[in-house]
C-alpha positions as CSV (number, residue, x, y, z in Angstrom):
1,X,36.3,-7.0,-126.1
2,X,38.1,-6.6,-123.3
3,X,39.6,-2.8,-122.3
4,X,42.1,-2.3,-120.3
5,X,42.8,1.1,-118.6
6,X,46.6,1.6,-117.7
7,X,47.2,2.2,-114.2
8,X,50.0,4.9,-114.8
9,X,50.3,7.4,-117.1
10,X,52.6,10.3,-118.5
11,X,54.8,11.5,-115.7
12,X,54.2,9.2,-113.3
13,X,57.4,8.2,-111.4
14,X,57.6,4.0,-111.1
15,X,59.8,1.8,-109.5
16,X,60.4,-2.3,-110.7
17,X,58.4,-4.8,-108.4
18,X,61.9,-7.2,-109.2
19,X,64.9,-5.3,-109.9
20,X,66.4,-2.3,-109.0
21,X,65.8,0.9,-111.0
22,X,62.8,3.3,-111.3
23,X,61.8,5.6,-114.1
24,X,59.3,8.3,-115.5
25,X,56.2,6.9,-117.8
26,X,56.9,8.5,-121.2
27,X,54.6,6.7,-123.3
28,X,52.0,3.4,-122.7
29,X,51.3,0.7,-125.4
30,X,48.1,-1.0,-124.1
31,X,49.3,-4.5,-124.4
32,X,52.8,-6.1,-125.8
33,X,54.0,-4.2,-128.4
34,X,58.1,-5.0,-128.9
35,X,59.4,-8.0,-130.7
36,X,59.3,-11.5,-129.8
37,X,62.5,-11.7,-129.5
38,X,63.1,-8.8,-127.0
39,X,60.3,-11.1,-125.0
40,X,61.7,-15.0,-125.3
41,X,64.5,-12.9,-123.7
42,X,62.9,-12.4,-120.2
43,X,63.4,-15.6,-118.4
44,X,60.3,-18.0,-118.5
45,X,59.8,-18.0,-114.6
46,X,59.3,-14.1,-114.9
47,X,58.1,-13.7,-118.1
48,X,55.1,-11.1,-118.0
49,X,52.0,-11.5,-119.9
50,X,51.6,-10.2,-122.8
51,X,48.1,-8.8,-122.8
52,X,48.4,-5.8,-120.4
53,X,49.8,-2.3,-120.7
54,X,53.6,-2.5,-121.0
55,X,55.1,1.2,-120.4
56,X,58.1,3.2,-122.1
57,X,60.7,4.3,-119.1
58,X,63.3,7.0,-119.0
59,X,64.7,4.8,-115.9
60,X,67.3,4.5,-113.8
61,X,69.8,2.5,-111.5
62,X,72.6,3.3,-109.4
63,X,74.7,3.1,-112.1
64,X,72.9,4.5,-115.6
65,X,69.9,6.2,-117.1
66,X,68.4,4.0,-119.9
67,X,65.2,3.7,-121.6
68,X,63.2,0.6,-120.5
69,X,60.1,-1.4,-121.6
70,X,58.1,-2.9,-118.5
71,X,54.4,-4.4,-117.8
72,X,52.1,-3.1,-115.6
73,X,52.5,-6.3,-113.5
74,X,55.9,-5.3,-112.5
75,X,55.7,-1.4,-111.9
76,X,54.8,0.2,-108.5
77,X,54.1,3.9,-107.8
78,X,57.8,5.4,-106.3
79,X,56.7,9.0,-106.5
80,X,57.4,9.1,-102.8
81,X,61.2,8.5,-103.4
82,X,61.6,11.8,-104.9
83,X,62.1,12.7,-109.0
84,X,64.0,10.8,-111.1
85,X,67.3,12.0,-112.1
86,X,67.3,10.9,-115.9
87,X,68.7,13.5,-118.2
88,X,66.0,13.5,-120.8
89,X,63.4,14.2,-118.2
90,X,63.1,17.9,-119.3
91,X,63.0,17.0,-123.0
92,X,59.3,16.0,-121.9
93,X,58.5,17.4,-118.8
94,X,58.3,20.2,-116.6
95,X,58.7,20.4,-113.3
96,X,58.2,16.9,-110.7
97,X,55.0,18.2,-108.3
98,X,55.6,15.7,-105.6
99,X,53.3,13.2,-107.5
100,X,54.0,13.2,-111.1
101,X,56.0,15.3,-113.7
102,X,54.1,17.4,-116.0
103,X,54.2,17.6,-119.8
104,X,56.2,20.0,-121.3
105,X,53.8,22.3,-124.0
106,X,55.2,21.9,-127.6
107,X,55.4,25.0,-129.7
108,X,51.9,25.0,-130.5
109,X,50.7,24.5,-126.9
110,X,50.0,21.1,-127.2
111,X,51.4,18.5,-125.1
């Protein structure tokens, strides 16, 4: 078997290789894991394969903060740009160290 290690993880900030928007890693499914219809939606031509680690964003553009789904074939490290501005960062996180934002301990001191 085949495993993959993910190339970001939680709290690191990402940009889209393709389109405009960037985003904090909130979670990491280690290959495909939404519907097949969400995917036939992505046009062939750019269509991502399935059997990598797709990442859970709280992105952003210029114009909105959303939650997006990408592959690690699209993502590049954008930590250099600065923290994200999302408003549901410090549901999760801490503070943005100039690398990465750190997980915000539950009640139990977990993360």
């Amino acid at each position: 078997m085949d495993i993959r290690h993910a190339k970001f993880g939680l709290g690191d900030v990402v940009r889209h290789r393709l389109f405009p928007f960037r985003g904090v890693v909130v979670d990491v499914d280690p290959e495909f894991a939404n519907t097949e219809e969400w995917y036939e939606a992505i046009p062939e031509d750019i269509r991502p394969r399935k059997d990598q680690p797709f990442y859970h964003l709280l992105a952003e553009n210029e114009d909105s903060y959303y939650g997006a789904y990408v592959s690690e074939g699209n993502l590049l490290p954008d930590a250099e740009n600065g923290p994200v501005g999302h408003p549901q960062i410090p549901e999760a996180f801490e503070d943005f160290d100039g690398q990465r934002y750190t997980l915000r301990e539950g009640p139990d001191g977990a993360h």
